[in-house]
PDB file of N, CA, C and O in Angstrom:
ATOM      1  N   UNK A   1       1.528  16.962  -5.730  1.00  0.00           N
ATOM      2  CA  UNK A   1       0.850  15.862  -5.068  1.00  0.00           C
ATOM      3  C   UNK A   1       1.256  15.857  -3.599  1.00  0.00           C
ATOM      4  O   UNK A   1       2.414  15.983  -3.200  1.00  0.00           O
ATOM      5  N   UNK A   2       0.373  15.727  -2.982  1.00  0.00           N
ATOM      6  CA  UNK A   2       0.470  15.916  -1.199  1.00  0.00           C
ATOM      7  C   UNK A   2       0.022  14.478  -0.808  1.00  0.00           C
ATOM      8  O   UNK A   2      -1.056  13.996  -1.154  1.00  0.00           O
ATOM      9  N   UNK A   3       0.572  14.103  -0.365  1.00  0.00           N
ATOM     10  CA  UNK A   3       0.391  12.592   0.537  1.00  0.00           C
ATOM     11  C   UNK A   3      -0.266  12.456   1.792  1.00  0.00           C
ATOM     12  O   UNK A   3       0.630  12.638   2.616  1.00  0.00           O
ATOM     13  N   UNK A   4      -1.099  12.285   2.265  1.00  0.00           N
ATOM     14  CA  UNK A   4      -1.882  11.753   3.538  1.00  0.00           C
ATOM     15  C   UNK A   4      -1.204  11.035   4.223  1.00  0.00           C
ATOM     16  O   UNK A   4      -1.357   9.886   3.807  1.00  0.00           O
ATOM     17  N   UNK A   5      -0.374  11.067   5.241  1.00  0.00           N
ATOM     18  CA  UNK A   5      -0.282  10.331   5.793  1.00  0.00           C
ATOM     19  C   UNK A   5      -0.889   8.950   6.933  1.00  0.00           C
ATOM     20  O   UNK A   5      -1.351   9.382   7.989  1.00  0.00           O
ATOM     21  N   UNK A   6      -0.903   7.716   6.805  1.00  0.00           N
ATOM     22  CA  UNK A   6      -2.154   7.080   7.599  1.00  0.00           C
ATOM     23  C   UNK A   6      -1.501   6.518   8.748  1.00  0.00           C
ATOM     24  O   UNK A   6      -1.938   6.684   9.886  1.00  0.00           O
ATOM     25  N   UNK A   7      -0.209   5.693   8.416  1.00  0.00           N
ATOM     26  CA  UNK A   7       0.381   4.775   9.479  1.00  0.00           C
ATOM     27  C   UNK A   7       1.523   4.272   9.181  1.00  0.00           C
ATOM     28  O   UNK A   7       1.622   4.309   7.955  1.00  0.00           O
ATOM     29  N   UNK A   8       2.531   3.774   9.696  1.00  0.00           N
ATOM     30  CA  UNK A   8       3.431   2.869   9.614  1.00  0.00           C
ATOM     31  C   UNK A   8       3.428   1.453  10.253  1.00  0.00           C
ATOM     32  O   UNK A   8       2.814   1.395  11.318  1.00  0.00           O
ATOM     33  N   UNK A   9       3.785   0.724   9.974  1.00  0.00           N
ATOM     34  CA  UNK A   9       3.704  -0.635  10.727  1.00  0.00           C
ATOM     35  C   UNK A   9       3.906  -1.326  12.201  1.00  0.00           C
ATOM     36  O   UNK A   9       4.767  -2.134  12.551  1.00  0.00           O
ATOM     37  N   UNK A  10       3.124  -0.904  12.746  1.00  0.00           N
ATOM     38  CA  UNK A  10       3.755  -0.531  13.974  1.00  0.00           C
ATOM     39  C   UNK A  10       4.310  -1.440  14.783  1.00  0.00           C
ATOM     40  O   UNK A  10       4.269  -1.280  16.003  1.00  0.00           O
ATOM     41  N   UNK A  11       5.011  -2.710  14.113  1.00  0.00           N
ATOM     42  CA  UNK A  11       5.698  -3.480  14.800  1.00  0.00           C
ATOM     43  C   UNK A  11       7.362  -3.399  14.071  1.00  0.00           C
ATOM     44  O   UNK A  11       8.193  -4.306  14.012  1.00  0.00           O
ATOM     45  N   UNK A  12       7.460  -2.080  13.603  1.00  0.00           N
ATOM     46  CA  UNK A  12       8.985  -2.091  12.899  1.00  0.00           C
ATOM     47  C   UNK A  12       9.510  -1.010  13.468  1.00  0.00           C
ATOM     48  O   UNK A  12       8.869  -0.187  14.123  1.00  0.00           O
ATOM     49  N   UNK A  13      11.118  -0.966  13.154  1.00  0.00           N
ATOM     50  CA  UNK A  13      11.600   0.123  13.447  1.00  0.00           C
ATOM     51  C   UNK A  13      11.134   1.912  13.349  1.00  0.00           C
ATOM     52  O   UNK A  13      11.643   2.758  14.084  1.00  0.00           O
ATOM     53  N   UNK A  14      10.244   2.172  12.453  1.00  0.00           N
ATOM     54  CA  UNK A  14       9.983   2.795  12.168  1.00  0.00           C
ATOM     55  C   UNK A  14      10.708   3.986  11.356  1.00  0.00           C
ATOM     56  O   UNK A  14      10.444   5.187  11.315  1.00  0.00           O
ATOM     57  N   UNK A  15      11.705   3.234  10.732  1.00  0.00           N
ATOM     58  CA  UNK A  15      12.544   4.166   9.705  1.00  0.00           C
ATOM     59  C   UNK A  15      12.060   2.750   8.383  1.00  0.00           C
ATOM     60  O   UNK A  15      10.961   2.864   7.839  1.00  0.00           O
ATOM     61  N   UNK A  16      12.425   2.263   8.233  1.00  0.00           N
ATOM     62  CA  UNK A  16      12.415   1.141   6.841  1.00  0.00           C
ATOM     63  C   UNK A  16      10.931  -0.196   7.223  1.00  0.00           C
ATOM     64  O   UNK A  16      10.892  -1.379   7.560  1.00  0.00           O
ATOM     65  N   UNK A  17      10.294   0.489   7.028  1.00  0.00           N
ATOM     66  CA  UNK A  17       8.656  -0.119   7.110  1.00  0.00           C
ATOM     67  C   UNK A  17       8.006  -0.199   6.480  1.00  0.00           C
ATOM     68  O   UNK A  17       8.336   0.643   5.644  1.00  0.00           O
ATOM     69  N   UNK A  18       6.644  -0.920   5.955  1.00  0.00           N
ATOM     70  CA  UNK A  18       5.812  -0.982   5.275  1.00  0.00           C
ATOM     71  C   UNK A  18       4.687   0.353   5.924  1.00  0.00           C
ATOM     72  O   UNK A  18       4.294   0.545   7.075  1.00  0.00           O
ATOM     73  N   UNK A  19       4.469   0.949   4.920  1.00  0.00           N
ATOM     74  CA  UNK A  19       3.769   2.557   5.078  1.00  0.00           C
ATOM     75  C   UNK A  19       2.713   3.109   4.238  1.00  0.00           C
ATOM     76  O   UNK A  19       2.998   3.171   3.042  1.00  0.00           O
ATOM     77  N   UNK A  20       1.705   3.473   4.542  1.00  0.00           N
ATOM     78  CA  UNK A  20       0.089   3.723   3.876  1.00  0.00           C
ATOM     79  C   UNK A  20       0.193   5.008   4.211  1.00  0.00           C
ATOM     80  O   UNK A  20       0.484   5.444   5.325  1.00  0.00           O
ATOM     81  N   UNK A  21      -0.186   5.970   2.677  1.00  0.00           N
ATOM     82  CA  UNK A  21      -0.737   6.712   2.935  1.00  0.00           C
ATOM     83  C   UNK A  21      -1.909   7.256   1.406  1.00  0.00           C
ATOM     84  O   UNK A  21      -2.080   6.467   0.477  1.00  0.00           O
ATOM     85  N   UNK A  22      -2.469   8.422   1.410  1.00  0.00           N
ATOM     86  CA  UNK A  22      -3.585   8.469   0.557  1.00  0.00           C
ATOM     87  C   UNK A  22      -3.261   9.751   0.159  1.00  0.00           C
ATOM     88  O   UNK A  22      -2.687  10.556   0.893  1.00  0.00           O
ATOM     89  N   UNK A  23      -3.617   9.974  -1.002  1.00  0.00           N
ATOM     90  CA  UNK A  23      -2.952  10.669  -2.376  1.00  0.00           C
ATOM     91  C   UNK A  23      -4.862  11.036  -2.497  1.00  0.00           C
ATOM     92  O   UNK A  23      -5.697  10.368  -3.106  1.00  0.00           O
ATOM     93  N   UNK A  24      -5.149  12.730  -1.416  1.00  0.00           N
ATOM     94  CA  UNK A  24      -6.986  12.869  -1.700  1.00  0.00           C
ATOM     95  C   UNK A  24      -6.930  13.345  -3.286  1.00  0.00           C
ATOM     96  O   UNK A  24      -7.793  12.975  -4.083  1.00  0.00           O
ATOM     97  N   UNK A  25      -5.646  14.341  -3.722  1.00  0.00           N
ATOM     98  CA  UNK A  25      -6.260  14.786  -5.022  1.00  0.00           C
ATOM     99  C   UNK A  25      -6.275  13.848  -6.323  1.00  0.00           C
ATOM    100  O   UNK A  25      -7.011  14.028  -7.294  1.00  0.00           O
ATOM    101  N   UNK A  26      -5.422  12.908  -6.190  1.00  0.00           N
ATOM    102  CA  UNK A  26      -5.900  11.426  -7.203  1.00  0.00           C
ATOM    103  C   UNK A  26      -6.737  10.308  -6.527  1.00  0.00           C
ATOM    104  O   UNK A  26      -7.234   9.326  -7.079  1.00  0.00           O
ATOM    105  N   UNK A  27      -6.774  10.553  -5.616  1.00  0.00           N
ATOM    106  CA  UNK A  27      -8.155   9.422  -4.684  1.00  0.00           C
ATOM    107  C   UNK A  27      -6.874   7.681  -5.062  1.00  0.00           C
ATOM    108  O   UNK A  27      -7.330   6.547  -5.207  1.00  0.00           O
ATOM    109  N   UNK A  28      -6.124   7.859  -5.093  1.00  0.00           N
ATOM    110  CA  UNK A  28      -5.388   6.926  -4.491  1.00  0.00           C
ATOM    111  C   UNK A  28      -4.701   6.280  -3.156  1.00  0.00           C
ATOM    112  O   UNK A  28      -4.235   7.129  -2.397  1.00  0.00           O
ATOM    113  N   UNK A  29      -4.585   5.162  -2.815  1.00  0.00           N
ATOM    114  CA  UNK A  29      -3.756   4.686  -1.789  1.00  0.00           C
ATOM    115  C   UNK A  29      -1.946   4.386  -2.291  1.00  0.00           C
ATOM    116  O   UNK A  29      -1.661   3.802  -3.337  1.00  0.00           O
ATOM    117  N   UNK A  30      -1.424   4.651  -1.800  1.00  0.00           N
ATOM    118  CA  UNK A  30      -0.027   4.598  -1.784  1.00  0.00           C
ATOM    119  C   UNK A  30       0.553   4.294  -0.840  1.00  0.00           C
ATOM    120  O   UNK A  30       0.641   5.010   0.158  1.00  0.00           O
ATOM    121  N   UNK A  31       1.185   2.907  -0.995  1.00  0.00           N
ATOM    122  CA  UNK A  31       1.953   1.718  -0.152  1.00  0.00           C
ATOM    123  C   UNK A  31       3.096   1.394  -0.794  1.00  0.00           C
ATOM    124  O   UNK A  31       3.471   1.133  -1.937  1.00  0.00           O
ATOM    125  N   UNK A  32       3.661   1.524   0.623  1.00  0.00           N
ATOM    126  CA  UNK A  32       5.125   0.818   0.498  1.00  0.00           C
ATOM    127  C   UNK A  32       5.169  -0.679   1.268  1.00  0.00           C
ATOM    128  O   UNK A  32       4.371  -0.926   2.173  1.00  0.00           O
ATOM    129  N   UNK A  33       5.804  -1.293   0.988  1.00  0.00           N
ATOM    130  CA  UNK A  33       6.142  -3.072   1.706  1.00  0.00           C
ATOM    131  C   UNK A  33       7.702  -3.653   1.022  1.00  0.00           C
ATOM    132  O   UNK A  33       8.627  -3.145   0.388  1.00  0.00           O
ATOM    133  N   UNK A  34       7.419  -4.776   1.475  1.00  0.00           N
ATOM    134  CA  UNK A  34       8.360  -5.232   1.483  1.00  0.00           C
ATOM    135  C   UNK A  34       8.586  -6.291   0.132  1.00  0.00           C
ATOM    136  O   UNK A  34       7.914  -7.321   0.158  1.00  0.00           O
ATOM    137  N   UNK A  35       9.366  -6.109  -0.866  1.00  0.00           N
ATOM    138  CA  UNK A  35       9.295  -6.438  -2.017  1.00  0.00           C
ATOM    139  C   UNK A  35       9.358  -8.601  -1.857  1.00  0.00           C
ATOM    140  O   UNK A  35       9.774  -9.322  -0.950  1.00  0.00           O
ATOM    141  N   UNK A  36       8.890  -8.840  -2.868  1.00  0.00           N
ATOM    142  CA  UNK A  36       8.638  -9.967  -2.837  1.00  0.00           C
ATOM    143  C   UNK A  36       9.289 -10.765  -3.129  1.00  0.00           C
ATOM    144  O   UNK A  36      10.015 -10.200  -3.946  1.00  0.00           O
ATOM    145  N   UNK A  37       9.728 -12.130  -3.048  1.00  0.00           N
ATOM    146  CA  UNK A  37      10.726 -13.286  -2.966  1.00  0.00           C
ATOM    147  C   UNK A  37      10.484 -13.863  -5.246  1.00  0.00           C
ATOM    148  O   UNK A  37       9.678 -13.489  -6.098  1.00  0.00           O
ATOM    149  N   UNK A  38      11.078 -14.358  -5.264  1.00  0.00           N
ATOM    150  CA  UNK A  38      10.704 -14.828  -6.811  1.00  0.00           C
ATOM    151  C   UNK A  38       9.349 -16.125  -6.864  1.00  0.00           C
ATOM    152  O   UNK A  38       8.830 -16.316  -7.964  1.00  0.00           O
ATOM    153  N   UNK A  39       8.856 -16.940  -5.665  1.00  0.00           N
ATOM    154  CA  UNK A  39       7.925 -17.789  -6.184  1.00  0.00           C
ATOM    155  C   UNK A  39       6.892 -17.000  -5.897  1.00  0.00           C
ATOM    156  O   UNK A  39       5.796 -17.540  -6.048  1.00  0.00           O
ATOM    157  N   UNK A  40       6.889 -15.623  -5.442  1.00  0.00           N
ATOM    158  CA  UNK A  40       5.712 -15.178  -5.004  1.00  0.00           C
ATOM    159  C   UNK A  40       5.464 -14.354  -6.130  1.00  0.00           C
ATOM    160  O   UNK A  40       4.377 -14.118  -6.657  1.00  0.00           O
ATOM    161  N   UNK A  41       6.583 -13.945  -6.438  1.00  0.00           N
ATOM    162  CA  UNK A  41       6.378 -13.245  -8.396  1.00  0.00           C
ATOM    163  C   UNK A  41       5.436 -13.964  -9.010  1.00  0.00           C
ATOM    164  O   UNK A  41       4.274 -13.854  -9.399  1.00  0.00           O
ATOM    165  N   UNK A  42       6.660 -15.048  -8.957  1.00  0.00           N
ATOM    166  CA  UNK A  42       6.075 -16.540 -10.009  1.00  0.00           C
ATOM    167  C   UNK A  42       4.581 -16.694  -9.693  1.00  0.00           C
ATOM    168  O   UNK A  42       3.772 -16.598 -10.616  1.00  0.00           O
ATOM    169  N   UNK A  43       4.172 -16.929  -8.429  1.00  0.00           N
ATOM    170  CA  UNK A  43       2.507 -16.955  -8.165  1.00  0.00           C
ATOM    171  C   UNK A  43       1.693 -15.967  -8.836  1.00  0.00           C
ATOM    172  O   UNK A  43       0.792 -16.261  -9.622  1.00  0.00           O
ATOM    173  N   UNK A  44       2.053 -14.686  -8.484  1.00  0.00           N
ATOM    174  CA  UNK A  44       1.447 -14.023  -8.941  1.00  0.00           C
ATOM    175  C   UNK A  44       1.213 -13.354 -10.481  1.00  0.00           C
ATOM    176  O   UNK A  44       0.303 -12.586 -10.794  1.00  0.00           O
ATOM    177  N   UNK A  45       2.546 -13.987 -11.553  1.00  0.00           N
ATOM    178  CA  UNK A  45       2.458 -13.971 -12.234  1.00  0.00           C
ATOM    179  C   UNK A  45       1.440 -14.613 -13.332  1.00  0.00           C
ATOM    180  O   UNK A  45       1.159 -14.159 -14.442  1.00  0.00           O
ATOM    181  N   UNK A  46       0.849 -16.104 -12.538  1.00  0.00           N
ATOM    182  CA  UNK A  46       0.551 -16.827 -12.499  1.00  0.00           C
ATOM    183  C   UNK A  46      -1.133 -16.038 -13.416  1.00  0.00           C
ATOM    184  O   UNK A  46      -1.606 -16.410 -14.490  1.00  0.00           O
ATOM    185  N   UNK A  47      -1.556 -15.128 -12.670  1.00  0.00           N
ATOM    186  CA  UNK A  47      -3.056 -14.157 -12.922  1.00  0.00           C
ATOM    187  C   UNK A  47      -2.602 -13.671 -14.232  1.00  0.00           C
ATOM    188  O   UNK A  47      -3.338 -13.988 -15.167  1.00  0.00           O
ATOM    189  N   UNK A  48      -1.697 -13.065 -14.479  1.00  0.00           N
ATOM    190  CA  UNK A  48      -1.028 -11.581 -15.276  1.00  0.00           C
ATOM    191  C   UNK A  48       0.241 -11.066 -15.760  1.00  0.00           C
ATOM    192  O   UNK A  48       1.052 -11.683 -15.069  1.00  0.00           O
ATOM    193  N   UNK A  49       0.514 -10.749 -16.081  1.00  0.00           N
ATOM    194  CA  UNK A  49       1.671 -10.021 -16.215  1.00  0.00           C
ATOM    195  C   UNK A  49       1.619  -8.798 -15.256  1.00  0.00           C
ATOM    196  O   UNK A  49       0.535  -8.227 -15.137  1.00  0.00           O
ATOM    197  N   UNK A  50       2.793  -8.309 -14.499  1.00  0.00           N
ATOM    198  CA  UNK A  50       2.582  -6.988 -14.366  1.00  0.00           C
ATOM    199  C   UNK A  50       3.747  -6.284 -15.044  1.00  0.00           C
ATOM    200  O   UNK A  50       4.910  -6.570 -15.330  1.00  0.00           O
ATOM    201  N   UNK A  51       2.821  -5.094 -15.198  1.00  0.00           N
ATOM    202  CA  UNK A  51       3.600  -4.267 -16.392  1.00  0.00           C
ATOM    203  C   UNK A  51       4.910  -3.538 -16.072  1.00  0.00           C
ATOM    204  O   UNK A  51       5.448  -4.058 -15.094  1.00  0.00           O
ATOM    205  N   UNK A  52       5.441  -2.741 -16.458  1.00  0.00           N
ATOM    206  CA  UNK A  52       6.511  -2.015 -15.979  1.00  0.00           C
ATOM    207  C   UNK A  52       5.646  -0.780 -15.487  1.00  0.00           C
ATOM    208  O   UNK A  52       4.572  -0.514 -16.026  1.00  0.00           O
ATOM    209  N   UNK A  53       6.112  -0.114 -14.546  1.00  0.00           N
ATOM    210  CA  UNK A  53       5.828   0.931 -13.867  1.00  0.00           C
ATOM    211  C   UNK A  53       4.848   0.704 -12.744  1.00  0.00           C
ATOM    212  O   UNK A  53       4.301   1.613 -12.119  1.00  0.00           O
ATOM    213  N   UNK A  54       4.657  -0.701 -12.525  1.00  0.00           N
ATOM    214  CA  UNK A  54       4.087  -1.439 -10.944  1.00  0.00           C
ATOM    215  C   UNK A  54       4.861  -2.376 -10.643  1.00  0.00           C
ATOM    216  O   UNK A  54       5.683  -2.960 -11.349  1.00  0.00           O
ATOM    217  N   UNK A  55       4.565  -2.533  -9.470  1.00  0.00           N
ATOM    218  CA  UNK A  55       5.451  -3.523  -8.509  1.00  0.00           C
ATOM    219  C   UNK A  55       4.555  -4.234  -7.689  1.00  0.00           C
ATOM    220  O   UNK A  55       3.637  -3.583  -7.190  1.00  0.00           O
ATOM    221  N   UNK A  56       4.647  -5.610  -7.415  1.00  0.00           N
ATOM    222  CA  UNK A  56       4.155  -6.415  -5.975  1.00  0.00           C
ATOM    223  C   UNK A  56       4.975  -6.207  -4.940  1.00  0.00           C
ATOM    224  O   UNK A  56       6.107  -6.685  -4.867  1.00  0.00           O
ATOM    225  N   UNK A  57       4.189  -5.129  -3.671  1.00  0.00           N
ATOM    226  CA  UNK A  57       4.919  -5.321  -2.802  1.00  0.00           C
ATOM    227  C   UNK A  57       3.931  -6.339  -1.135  1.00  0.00           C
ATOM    228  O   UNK A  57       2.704  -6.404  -1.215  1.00  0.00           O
ATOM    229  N   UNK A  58       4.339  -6.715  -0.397  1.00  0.00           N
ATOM    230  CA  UNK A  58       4.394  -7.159   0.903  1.00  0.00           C
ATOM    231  C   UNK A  58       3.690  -6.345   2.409  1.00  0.00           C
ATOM    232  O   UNK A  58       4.378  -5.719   3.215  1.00  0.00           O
ATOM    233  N   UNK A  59       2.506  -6.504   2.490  1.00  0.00           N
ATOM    234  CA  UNK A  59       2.342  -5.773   3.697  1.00  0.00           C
ATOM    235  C   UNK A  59       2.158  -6.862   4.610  1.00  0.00           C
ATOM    236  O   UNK A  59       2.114  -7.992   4.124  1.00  0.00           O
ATOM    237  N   UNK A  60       2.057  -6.736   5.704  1.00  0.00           N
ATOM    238  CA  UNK A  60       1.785  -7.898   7.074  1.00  0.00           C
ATOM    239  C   UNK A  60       0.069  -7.065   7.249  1.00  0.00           C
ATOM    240  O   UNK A  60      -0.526  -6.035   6.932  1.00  0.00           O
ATOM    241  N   UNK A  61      -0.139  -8.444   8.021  1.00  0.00           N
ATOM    242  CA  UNK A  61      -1.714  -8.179   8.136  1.00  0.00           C
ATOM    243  C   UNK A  61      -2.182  -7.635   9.246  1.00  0.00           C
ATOM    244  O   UNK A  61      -3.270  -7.772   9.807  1.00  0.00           O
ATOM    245  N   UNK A  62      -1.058  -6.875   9.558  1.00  0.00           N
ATOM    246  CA  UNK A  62      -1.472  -6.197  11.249  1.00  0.00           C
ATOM    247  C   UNK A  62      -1.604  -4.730  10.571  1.00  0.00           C
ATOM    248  O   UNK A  62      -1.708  -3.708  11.249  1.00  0.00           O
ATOM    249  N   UNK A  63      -1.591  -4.743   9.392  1.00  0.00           N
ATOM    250  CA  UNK A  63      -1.634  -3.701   8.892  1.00  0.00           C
ATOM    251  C   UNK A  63      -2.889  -3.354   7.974  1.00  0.00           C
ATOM    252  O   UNK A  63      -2.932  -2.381   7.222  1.00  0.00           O
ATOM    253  N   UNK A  64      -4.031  -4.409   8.168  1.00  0.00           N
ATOM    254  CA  UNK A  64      -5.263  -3.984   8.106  1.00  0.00           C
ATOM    255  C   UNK A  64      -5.921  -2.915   8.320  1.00  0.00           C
ATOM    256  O   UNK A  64      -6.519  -2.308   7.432  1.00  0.00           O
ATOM    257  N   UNK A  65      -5.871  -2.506   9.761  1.00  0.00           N
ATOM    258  CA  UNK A  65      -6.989  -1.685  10.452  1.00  0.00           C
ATOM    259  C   UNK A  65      -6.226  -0.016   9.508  1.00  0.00           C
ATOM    260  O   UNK A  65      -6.913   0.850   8.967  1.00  0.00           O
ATOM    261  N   UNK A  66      -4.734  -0.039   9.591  1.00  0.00           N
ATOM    262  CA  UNK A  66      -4.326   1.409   9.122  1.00  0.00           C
ATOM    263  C   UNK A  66      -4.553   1.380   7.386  1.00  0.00           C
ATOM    264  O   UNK A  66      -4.310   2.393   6.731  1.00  0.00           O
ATOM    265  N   UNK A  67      -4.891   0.504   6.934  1.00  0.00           N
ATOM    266  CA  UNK A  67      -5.064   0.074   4.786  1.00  0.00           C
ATOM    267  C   UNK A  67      -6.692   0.891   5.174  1.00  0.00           C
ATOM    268  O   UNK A  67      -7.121   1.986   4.811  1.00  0.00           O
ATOM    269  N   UNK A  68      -7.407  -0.345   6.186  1.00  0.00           N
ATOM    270  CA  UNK A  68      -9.321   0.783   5.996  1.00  0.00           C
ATOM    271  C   UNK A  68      -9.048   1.687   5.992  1.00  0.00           C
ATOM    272  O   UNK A  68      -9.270   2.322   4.961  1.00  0.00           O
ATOM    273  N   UNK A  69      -8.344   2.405   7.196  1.00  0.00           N
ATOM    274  CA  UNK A  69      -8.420   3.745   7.349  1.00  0.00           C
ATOM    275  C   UNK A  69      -8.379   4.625   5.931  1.00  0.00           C
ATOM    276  O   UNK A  69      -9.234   5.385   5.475  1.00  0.00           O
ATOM    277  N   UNK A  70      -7.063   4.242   5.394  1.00  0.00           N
ATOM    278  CA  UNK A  70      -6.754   4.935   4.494  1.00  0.00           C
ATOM    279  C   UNK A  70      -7.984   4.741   3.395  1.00  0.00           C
ATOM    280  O   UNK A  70      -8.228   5.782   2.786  1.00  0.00           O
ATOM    281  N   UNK A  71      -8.844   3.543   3.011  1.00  0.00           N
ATOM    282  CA  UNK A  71      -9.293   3.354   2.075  1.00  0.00           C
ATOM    283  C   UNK A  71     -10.931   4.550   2.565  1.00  0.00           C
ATOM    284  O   UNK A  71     -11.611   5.202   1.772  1.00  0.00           O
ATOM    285  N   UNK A  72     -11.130   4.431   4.322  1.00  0.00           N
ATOM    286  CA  UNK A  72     -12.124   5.534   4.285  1.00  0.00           C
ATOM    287  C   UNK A  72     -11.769   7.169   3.953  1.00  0.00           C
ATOM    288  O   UNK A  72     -12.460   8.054   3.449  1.00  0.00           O
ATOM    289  N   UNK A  73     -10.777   7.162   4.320  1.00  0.00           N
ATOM    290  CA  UNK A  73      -9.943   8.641   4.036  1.00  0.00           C
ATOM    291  C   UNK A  73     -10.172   8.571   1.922  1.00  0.00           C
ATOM    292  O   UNK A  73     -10.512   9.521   1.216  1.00  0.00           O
ATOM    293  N   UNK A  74      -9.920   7.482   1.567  1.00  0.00           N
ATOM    294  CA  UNK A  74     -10.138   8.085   0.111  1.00  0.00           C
ATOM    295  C   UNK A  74     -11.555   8.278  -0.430  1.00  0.00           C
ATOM    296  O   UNK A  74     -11.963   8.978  -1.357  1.00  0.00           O
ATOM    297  N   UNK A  75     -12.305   7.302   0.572  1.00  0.00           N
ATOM    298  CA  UNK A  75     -13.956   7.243   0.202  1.00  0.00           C
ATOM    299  C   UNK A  75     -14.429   8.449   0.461  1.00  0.00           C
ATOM    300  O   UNK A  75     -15.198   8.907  -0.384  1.00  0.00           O
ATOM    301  N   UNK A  76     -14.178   9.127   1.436  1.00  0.00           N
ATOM    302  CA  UNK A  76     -14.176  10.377   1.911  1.00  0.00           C
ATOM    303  C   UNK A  76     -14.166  11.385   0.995  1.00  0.00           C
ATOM    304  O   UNK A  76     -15.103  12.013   0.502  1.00  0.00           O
ATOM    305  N   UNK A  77     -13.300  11.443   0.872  1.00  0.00           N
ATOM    306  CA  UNK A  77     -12.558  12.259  -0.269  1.00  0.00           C
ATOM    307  C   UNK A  77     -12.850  12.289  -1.976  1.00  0.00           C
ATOM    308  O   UNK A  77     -12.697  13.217  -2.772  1.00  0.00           O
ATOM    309  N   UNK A  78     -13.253  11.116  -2.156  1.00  0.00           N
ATOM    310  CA  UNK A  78     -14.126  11.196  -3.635  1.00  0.00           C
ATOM    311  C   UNK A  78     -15.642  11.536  -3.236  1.00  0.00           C
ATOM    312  O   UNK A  78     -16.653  11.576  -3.937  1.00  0.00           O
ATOM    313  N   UNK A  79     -15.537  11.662  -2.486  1.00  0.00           N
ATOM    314  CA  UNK A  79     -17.549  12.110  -1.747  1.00  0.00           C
ATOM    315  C   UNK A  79     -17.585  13.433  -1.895  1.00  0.00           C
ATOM    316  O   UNK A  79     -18.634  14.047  -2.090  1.00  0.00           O
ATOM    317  N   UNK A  80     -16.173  14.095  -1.793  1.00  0.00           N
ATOM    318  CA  UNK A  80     -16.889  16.036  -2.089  1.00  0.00           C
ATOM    319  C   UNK A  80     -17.323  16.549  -3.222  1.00  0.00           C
ATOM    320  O   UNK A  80     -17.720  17.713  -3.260  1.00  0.00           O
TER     321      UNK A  80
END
């Protein structure tokens, strides 16, 4: 599996950041953030359970424009 790289957050250090990138041969997005506080569990638990082998993580919303990107990079990419 080869990773796409899209962006890092570009208001962080740029070693320990929230980070997008796209996975073309499973047509996935793959994000990292910042793990979540317990009422935000609790909220979100609120929909679902989540299962073991996912996680809720945290992105900031300046991190929009680099998530499209990535999501056209996968649209892209299930198009061949």
């Amino acid at each position: 599996m080869e990773l796409r790289f899209i962006a890092k957050d570009p208001n962080t250090d740029g070693a320990n950041c929230p980070t997008v990138w796209v996975d073309e041969e499973r047509q996935e997005l793959v994000m990292q953030g910042w793990t979540v506080d317990e009422a935000t569990r609790a909220n979100c638990l609120m929909t679902g359970p989540i299962p073991d082998g996912e996680e809720v993580v945290r992105l900031p919303m300046r991190m929009v424009t680099a998530i499209r990107e990535a999501c056209d990079v996968a649209e892209r990419t299930a198009v061949r």
